[in-house]
TIPA-593116 format. One line per field, with one value per atom (N, C-alpha, C): z, y, x; residue in three letters. Coordinates in pm, whole numbers. Example, Ala and Ser with C-alpha at 12.3 -4.5 7.8 and 13.67 -1.06 7.14 Angstrom:
BEGIN
zz: (780  780  780  708  714  787)
yy: (-569  -450  -330  -225  -106  3)
xx: (1319  1230  1320  1285  1367  1290)
residu: (ALA  ALA  ALA  SER  SER  SER)
***
This chain:
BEGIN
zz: (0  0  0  -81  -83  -25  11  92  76  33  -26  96  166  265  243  183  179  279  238  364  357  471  480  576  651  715  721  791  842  977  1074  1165  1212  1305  1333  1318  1272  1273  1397  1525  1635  1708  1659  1700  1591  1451  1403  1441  1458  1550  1664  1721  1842  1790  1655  1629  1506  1429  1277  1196  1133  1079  1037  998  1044  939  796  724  801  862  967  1062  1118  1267  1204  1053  1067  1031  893  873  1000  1081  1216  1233  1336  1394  1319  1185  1063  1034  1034  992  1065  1218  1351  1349  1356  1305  1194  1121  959  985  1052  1069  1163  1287  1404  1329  1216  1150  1044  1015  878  770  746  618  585  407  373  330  352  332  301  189  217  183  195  198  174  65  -29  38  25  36  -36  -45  -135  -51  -99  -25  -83  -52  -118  -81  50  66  -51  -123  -212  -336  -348  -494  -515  -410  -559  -513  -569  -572  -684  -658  -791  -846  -939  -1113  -1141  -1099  -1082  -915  -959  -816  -760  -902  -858  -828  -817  -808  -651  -560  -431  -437  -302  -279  -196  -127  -32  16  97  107  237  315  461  446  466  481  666  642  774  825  975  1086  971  1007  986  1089  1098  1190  1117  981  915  922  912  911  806  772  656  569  643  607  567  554  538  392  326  182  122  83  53  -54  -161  -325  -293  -190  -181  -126  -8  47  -53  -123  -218  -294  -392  -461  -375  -257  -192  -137  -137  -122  -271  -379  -504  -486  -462  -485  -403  -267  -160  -286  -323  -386  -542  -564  -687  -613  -521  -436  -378  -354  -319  -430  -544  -645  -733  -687  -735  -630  -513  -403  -356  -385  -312  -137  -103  68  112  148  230  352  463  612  614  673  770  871  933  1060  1051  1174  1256  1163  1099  977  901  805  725  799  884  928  883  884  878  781  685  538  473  507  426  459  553  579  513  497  431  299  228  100  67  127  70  173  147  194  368  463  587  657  765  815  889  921  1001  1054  1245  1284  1362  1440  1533  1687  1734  1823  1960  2037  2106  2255  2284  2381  2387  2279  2216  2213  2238  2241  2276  2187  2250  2256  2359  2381  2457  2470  2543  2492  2565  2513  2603  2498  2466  2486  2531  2561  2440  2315  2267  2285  2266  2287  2165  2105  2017  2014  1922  1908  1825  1733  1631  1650  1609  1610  1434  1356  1209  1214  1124  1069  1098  1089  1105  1289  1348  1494  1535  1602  1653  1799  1886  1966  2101  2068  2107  2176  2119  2201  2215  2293  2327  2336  2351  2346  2322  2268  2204  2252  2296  2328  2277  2238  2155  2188  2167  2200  2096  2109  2007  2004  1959  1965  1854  1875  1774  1818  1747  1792  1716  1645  1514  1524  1468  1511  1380  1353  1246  1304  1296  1348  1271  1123  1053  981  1000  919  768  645  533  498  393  375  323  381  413  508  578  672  777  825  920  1089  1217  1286  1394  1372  1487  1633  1657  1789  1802  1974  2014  2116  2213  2281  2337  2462  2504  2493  2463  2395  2232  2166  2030  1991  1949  1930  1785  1728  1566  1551  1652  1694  1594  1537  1389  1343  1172  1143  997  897  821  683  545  425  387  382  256  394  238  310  276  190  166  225  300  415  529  653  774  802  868  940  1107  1163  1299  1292  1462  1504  1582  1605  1697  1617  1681  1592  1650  1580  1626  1603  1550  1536  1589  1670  1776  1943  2004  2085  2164  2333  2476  2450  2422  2417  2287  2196  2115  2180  2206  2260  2361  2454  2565  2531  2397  2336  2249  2200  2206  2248  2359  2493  2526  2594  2626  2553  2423  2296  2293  2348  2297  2447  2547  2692  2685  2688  2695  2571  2528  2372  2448  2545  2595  2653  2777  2906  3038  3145  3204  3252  3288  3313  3206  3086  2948  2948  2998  2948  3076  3200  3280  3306  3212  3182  3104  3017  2917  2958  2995  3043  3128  3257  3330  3253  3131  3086  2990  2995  2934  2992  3130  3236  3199  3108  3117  2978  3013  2881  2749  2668  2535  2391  2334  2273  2102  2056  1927  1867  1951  1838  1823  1888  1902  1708  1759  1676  1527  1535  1403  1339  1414  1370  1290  1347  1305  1159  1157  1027  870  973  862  789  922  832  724  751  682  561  558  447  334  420  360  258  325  286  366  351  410  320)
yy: (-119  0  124  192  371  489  507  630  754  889  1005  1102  1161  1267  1413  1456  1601  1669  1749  1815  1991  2029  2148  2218  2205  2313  2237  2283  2246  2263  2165  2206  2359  2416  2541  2481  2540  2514  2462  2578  2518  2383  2322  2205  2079  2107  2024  1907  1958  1909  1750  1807  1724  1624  1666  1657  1599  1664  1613  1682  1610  1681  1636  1702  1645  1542  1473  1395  1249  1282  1181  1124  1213  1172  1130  1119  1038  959  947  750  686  772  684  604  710  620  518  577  522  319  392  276  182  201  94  50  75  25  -72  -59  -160  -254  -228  -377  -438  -406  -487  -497  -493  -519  -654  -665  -695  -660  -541  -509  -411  -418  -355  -253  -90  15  124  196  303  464  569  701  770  848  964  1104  1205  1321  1449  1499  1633  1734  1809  1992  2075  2056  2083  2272  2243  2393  2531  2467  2517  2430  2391  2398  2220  2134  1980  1926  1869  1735  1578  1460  1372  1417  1385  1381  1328  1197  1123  1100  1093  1077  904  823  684  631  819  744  691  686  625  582  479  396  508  563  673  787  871  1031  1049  1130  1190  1324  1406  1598  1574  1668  1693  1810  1839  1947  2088  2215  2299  2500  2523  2671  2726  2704  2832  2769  2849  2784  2826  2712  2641  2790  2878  2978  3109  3080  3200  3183  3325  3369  3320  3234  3154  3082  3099  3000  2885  2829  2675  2640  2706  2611  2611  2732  2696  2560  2563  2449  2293  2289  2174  2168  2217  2245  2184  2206  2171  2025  2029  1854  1743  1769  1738  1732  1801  1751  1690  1649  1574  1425  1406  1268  1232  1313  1298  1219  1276  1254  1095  1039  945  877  899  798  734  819  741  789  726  697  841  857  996  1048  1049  1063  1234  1306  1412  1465  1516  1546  1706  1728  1850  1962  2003  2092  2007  1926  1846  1808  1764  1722  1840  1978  2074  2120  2112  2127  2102  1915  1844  1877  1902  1952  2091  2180  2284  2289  2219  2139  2115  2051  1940  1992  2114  2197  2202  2159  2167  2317  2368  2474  2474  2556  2566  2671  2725  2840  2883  2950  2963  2929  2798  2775  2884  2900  2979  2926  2806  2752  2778  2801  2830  2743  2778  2704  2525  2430  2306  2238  2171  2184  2049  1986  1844  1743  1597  1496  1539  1500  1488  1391  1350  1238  1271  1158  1172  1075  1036  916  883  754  646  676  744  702  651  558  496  343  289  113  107  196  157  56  -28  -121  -135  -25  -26  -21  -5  25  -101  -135  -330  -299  -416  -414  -395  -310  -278  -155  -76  53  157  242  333  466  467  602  605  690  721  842  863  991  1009  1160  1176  1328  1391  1469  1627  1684  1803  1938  2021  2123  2226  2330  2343  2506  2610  2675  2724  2597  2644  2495  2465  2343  2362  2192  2186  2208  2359  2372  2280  2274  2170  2076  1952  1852  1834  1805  1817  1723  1718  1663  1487  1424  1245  1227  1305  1251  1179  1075  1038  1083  1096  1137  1001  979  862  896  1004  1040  1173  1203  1337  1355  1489  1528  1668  1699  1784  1943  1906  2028  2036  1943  1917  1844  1879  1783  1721  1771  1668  1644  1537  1497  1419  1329  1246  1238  1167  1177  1117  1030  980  959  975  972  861  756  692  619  499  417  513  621  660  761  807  936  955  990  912  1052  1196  1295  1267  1337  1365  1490  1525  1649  1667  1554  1486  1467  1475  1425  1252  1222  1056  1077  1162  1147  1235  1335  1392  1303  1336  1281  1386  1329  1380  1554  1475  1578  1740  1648  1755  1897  1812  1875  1965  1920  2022  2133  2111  2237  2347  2295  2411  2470  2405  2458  2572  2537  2594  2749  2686  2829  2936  2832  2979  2949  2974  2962  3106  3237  3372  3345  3292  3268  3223  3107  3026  3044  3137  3175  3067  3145  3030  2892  2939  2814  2728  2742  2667  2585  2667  2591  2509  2542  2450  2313  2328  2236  2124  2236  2113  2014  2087  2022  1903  1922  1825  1712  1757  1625  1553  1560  1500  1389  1352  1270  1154  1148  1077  979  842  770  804  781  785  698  698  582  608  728  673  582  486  363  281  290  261  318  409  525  502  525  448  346  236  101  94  116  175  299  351  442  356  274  176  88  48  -58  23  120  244  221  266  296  159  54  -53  -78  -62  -71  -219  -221  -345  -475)
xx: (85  0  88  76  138  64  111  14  125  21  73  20  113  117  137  -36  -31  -14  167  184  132  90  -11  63  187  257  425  470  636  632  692  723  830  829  868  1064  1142  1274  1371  1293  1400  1299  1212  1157  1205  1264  1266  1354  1476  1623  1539  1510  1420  1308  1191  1076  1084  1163  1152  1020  1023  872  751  658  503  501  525  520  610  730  831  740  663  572  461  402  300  372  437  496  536  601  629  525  434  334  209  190  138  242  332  415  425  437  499  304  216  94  86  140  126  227  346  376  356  292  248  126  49  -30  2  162  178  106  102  73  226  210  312  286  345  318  430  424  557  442  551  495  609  506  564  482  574  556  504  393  368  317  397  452  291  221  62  64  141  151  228  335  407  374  217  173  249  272  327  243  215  84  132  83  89  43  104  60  -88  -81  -241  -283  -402  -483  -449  -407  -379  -258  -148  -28  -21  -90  -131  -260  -222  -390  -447  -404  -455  -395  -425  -382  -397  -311  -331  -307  -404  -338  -331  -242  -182  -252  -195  -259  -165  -192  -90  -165  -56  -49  -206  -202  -347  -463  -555  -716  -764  -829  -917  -977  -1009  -1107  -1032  -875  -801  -803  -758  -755  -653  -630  -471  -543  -435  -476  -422  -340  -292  -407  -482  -566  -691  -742  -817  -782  -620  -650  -604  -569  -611  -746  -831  -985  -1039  -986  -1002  -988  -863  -778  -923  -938  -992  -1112  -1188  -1343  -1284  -1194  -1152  -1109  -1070  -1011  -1211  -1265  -1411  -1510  -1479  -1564  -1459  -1374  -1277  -1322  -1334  -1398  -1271  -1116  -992  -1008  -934  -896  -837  -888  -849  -855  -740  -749  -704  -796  -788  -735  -659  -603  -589  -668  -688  -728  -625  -653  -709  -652  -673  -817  -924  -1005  -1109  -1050  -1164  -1171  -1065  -1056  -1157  -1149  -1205  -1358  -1395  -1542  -1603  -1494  -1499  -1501  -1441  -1447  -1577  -1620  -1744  -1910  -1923  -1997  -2029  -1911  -1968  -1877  -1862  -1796  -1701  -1654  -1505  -1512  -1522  -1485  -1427  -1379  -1271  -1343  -1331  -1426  -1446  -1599  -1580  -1564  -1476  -1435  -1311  -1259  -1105  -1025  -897  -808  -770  -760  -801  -646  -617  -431  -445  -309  -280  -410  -394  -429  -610  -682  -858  -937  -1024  -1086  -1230  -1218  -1344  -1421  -1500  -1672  -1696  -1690  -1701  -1901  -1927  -2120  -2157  -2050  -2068  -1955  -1977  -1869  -1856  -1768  -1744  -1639  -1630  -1595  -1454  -1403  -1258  -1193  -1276  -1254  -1257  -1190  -1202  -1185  -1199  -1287  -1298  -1432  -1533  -1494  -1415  -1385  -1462  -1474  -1609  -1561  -1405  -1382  -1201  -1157  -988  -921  -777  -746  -645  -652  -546  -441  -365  -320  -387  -479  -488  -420  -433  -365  -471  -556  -624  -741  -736  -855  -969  -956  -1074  -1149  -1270  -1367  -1455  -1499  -1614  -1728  -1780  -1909  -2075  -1980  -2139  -2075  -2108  -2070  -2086  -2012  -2066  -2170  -2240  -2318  -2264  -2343  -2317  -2242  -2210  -2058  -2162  -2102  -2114  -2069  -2140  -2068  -2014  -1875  -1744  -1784  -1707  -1701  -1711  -1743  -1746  -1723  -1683  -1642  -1722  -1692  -1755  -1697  -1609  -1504  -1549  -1504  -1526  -1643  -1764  -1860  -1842  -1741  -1761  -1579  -1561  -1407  -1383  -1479  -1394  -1558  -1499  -1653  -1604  -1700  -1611  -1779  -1692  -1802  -1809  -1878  -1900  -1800  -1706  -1614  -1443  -1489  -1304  -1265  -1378  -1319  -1332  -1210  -1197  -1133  -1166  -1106  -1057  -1044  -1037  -984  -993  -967  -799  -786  -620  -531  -456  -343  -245  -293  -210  -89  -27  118  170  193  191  192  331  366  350  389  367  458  617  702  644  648  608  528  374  246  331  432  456  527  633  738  597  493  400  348  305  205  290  455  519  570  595  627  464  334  235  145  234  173  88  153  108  -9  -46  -166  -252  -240  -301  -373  -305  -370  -307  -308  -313  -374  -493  -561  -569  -621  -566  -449  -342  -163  -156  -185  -217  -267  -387  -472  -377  -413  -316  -151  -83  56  -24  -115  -122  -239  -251  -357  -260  -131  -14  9  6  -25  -95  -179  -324  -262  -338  -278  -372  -257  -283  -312  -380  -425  -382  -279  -218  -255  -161  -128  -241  -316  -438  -549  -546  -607  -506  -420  -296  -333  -349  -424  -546  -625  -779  -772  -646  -635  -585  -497  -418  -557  -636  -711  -838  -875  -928  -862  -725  -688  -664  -635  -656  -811  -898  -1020  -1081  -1201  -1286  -1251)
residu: (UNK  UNK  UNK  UNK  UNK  UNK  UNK  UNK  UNK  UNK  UNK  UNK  UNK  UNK  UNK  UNK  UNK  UNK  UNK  UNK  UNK  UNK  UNK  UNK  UNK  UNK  UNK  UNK  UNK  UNK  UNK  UNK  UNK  UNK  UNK  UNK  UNK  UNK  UNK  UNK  UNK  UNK  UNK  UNK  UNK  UNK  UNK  UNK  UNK  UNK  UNK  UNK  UNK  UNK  UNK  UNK  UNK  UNK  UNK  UNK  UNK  UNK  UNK  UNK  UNK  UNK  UNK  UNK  UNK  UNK  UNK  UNK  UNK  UNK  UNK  UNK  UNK  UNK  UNK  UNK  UNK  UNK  UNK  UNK  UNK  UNK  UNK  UNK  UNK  UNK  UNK  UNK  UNK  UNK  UNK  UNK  UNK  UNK  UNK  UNK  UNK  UNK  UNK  UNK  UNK  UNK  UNK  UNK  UNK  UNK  UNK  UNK  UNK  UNK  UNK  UNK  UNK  UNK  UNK  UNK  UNK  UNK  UNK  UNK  UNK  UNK  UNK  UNK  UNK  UNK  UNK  UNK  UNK  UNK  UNK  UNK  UNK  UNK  UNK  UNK  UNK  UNK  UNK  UNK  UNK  UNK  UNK  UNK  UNK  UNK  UNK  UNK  UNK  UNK  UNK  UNK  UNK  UNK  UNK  UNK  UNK  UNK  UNK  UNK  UNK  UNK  UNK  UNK  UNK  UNK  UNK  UNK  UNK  UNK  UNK  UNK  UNK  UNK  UNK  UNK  UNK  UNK  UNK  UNK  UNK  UNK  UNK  UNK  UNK  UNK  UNK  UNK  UNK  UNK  UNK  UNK  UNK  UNK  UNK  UNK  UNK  UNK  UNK  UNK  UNK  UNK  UNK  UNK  UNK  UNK  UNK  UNK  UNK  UNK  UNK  UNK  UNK  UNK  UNK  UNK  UNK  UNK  UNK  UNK  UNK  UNK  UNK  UNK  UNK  UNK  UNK  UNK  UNK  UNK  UNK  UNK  UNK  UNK  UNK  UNK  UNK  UNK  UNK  UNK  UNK  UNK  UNK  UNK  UNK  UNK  UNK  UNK  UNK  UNK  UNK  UNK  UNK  UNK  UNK  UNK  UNK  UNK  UNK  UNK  UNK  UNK  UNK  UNK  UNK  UNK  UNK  UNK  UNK  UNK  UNK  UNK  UNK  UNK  UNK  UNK  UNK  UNK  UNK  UNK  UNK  UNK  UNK  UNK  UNK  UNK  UNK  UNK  UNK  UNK  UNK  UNK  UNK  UNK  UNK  UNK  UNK  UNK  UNK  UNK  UNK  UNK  UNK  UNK  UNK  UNK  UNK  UNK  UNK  UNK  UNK  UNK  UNK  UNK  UNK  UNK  UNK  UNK  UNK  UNK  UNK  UNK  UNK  UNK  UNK  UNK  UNK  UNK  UNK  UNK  UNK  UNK  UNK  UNK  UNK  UNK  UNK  UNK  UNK  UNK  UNK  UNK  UNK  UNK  UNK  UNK  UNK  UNK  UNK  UNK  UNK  UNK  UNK  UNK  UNK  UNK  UNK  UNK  UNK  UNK  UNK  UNK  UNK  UNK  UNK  UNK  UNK  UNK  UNK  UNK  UNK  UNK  UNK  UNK  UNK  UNK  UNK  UNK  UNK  UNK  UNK  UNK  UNK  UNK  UNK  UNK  UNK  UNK  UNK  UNK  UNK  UNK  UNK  UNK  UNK  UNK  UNK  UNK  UNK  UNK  UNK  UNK  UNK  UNK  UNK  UNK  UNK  UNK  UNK  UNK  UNK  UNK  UNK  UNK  UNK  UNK  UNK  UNK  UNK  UNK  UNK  UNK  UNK  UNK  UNK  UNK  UNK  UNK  UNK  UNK  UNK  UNK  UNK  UNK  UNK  UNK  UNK  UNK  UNK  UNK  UNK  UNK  UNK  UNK  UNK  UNK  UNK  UNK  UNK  UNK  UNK  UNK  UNK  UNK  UNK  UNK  UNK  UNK  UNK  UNK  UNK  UNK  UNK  UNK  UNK  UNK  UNK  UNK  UNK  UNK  UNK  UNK  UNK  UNK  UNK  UNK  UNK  UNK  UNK  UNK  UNK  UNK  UNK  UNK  UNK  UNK  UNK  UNK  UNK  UNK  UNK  UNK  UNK  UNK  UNK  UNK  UNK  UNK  UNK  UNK  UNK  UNK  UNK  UNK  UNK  UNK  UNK  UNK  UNK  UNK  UNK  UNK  UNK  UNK  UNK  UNK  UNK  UNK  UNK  UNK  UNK  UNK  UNK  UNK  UNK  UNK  UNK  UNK  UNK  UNK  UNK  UNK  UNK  UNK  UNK  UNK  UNK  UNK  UNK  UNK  UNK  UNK  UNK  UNK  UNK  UNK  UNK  UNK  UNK  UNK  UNK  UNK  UNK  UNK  UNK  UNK  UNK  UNK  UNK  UNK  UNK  UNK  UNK  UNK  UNK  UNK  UNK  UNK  UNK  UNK  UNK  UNK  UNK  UNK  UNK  UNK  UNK  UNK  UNK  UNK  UNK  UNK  UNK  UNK  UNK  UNK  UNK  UNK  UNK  UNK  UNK  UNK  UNK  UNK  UNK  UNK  UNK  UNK  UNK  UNK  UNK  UNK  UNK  UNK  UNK  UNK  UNK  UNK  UNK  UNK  UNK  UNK  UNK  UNK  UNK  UNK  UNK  UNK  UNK  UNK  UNK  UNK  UNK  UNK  UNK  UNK  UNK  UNK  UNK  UNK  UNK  UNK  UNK  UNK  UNK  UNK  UNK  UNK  UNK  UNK  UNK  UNK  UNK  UNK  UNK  UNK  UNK  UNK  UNK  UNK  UNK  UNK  UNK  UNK  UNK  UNK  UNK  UNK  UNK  UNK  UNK  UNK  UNK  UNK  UNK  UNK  UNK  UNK  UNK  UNK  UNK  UNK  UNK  UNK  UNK  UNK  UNK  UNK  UNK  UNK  UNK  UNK  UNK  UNK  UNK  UNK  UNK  UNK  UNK  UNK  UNK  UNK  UNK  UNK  UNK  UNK  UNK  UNK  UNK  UNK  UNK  UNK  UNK  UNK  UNK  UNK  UNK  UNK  UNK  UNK)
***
């Protein structure tokens, strides 16, 4: 299986050293999933932000857009034509995973909304609620946590989406079309450390009680690889 990683930001420079970057941290955790899976998988990279994309929509079985710093709703011709790309991978019916940005994109795309939530700021690891058992979730889990980082939210779902899970912070935490589209609001590839060098870099953004919050819900276990698994077999298909 190939999987093509539309990338939608860069990590910040003095995090890369430590972090690497956001296309590295999903094959990671993407990858250590597929082979405690045995399945075979590699991943290619497109800079979607500076305009590269494949050539064909079939040069992969599937696609991941990534989280990134801008929101969905800003005046930018990249996110327009990955907004484009996104309802051309829609109408082809290929595999397509969402994350954070990438999650609200794709809702924005395909007529649902995106706004700067008025709970605000959503930081450290999240507890969402399973209100659906799809196919790809094995067993019998009722709820996933993940680390977010995020202050914008899908206020309306697009049309067919299904709604996964929710949260009392986030009420449309994952949510998925048909069988080839699978968003969320978390980021599975996003680790403990990471989450804390941001919290830390936009504490004064935060507020306190916020950055507070968040550092000490770093504490709490985390279900990644969990959530990784469940993406792989997605992208696999049924």
């Amino acid at each position: 299986m190939k999987v093509g990683i539309l990338q939608a930001d860069s990590v910040l420079d003095q995090f890369q050293a430590k972090h690497g970057n956001y296309p590295g941290m999903i094959a990671e955790v993407l990858g250590d999933a597929a082979r405690a899976m045995d399945v075979d998988v590699t991943f290619v990279t497109y800079d979607v932000e500076h305009g590269h994309y494949p050539e064909s929509l079939d040069d992969c079985d599937g696609y991941v857009i990534t989280g990134s710093k801008k929101s969905v709703y800003d005046d930018e011709a990249w996110i327009r034509a990955l907004m484009d790309y996104v309802r051309d991978l829609h109408a082809a019916k290929k595999k397509t995973v969402g994350l954070c940005f990438g999650h609200q994109l794709v809702a924005e795309a395909l007529g649902g909304k995106t706004l700067g939530a008025e709970v605000g700021w959503g930081v450290g690891i999240h507890d969402s609620q399973l209100v659906e058992q799809p196919w790809f979730i094995d067993g019998g889990a009722e709820h996933y946590t993940l680390i977010v980082s995020h202050k914008d939210q899908v206020v309306r779902l697009p049309e067919g989406a299904e709604l996964i899970a929710t949260s009392d912070f986030c009420p449309n935490s994952m949510y998925t079309i048909g069988e080839h589209i699978l968003t969320m609001q978390g980021h599975p590839e996003f680790k403990r450390e990471y989450s804390k060098d941001l919290m830390d870099m936009r504490e004064d953004i935060l507020g306190p009680d916020t950055y507070t919050r968040g550092v000490a819900s770093l504490d709490k276990p985390l279900m990644r690889d969990d959530v990784a698994r469940w993406t792989i077999r997605f992208l696999q298909g049924t």
